[in-house]
C-alpha positions in Angstrom: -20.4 42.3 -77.1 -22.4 45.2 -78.2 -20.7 47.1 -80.8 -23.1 46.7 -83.2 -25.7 47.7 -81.1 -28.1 49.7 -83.4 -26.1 48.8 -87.0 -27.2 47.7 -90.0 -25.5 44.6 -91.7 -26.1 42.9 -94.7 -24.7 39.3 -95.4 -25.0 37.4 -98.3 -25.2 33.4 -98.6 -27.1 34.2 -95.3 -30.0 30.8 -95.1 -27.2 28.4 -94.8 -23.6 27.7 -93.3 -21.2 30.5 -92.5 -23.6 33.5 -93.4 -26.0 31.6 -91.4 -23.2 32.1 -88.5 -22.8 35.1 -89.3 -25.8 36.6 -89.3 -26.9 35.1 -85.9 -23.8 36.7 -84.2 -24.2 40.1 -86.0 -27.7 40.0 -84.1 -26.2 38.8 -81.3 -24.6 42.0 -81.0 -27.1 43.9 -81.8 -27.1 44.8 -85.7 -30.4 44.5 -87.3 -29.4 42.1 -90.2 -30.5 42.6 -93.7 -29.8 38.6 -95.0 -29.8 37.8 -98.3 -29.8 34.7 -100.2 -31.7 32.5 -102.4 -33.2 29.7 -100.3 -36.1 31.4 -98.8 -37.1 28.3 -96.0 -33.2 29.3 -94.9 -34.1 32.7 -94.7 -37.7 32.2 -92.4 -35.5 29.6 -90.0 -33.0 32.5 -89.9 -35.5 35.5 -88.8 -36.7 32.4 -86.3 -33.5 32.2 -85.1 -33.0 36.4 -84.6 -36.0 36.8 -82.8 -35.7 34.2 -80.4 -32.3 36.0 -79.7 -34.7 39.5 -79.2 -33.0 40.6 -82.7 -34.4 41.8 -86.2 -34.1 41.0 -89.3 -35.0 41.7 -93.2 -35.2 38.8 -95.3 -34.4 39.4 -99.2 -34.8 36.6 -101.7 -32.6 37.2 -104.3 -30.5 35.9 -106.5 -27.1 37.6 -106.6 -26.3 36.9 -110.8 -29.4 39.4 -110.7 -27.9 43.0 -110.8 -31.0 44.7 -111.5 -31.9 43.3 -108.0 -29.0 44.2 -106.5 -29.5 48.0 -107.4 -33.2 48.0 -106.2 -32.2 46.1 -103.0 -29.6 49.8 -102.4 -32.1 51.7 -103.3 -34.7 50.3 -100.8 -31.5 50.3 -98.0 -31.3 54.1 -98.9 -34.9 54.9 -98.6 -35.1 53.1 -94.9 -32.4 53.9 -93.3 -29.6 56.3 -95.8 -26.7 54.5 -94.7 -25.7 50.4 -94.6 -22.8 49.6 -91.2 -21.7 46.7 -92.6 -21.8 44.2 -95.5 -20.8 40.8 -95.5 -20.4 39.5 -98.5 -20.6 36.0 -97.8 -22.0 34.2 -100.7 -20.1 32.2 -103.3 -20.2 29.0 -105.7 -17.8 25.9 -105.8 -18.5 25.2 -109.4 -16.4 22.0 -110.7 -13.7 20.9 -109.6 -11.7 19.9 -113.1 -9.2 20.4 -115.8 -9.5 23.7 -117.4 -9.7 22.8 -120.5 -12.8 20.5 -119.8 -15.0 23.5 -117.6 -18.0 24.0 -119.6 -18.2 28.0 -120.5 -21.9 27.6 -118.5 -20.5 26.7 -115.8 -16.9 29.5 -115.6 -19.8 32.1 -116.1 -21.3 30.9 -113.2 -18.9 30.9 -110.8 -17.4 34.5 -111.5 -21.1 35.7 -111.8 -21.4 35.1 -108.1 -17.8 34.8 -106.4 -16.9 38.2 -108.5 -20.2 40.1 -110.5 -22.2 39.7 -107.9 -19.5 41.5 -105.0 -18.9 44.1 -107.7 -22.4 44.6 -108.1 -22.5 44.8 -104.2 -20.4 47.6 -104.1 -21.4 49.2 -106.6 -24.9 50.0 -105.3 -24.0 50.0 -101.6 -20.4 52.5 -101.9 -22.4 55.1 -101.1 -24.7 53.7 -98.0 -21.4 52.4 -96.6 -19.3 55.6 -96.9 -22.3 57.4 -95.2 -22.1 55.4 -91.9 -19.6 56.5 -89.5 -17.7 53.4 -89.5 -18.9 51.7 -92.8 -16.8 47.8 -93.0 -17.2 45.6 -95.3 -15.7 42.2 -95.6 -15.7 39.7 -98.2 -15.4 35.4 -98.2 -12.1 34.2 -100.2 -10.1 30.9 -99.5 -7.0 30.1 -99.2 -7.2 28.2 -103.0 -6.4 31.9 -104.1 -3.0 31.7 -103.5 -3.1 27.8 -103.8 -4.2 27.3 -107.2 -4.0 23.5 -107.4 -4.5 21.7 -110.2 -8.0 20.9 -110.2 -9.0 23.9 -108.8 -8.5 26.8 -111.4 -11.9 27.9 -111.8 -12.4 28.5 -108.4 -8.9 29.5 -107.3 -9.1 32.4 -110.1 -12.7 33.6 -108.7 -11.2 34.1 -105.4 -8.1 35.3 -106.6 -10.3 38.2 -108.6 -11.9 38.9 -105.8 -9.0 39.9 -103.8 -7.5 41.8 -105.9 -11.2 43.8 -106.5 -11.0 43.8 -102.9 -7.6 45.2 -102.6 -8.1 47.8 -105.2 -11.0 49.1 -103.7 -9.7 49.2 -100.6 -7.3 51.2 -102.1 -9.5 54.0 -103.0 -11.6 54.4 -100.1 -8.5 54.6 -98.2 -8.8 58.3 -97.0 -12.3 57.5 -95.5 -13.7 55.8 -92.5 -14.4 52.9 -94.7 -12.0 49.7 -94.0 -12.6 46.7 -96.6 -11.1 43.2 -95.8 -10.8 39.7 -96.7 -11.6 36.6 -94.6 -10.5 33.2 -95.1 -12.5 31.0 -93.0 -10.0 28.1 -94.0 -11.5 24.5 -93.5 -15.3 24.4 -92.1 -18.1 21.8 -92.6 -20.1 23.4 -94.8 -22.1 22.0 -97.8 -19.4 23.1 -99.7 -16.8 21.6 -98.5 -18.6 18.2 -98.2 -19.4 18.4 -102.3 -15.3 19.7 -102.5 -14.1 17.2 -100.0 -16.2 14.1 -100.2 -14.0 11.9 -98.4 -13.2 13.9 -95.3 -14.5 12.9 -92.0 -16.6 16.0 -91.3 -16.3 15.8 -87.3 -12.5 16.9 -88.2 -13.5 20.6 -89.2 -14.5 23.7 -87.2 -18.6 24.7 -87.6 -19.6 27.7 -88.9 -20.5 28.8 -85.2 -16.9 28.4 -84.3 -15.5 31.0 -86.8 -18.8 33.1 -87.3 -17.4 35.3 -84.3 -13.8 35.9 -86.0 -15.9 37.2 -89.2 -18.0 39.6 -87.3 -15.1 41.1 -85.2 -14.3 42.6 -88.9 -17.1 45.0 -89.0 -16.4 46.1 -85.5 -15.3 49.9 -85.5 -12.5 49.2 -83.8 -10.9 47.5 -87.1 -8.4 50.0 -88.8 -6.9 47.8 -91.2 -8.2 47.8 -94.8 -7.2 46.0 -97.7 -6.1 43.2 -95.3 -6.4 39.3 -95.5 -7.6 37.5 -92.0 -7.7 34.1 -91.5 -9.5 32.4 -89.1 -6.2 31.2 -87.8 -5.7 34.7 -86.2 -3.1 35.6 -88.5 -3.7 38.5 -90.9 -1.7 40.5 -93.5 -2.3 42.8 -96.0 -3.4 41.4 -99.7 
């Protein structure tokens, strides 16, 4: 599968789990991958990885609750190549599972400062590299705890219900242009987060990252003409 061959993607959360994935099978099909995250050890095993697939890679250290970085990070996109194919936007924070009332403040600010800021922030220094592509797609991480919202769960259930509807709305107004903007829900995969979520559950039970990496990178294809649409890795999709 080639058509990538010769984009530009960046993902986010990319030295560990699904961006990991992810980024591996963007280069597998050719996309020279811009991967960004904090962990820079991740990151080096990750260009490993690329090149012993014959791919390429840029690795960016950055923290994503840094805007400041975020805007020199499009800048620099701009002044190497003028346009960005596709963005992942991959990276996101658990926080604490726990009664509302009893979430520190620290800790809410967190949480929406990557699951929501940061993707805001994304966009807001990368519209213009991904409207200049000829099939700019862009595709954001939720969960299915958006819509759940169990008890427990608020503080992450309303980051991920933000970000669909920033998502949505977005979507919305880059409707009339070759941009298409989705949602993904991975659903259950043995990640790092899920263990700290799920500390109970027998691992070996859950698809890998590798297993729905593939299903997340179909969505920057430029054969997708949905926007403003929720997939799941289940296959099923519909619109936010």
């Amino acid at each position: 599968m080639e058509e990538l061959d010769g984009k530009v993607v960046l993902v986010t959360g990319a030295s560990r789990g699904i961006g990991y994935a992810a980024s591996i099978e963007a280069a597998k099909r050719g996309a020279h991958v811009i991967a960004v995250a904090r962990t820079t050890s991740g990151l080096e095993e990750l260009d490993d990885a690329i090149q012993d697939l014959g791919g390429s890679s840029t690795l960016v250290p950055l923290d994503l609750r840094d805007g400041d970085a975020i805007d020199r990070l499009g800048a620099a996109i701009f002044e190497r190549w003028g346009h960005l194919d596709g963005l992942i936007g991959n990276a996101g924070q658990l926080g604490v599972l726990s009664p509302l009332p009893h979430v520190k403040p620290d800790d809410f600010d967190k949480v929406f400062a990557v699951n929501v800021t940061a993707n805001y922030r994304l966009l807001r220094s990368l519209d213009v590299l991904l409207r200049q592509a000829d099939a700019g797609r862009a595709v954001f991480v939720t969960s299915g705890a958006s819509r759940s919202a169990k008890p427990f769960w608020g503080l992450y259930a309303a980051s991920k219900a933000a970000l669909d509807a920033m998502v949505k709305s977005y979507a919305g107004e880059v409707g009339h242009s070759p941009l298409k903007v989705n949602v993904f829900n991975p659903g259950p995969v043995r990640t790092a987060m899920r263990a700290k979520a799920m500390p109970g559950e027998d691992p070996n039970t859950l698809l890998t990252p590798e297993d729905i990496a593939p299903k997340l990178v179909d969505l920057l294809s430029p054969a997708v003409t949905q926007t403003g649409w929720l997939f799941d890795a289940n296959g099923s999709s519909e619109e936010i």
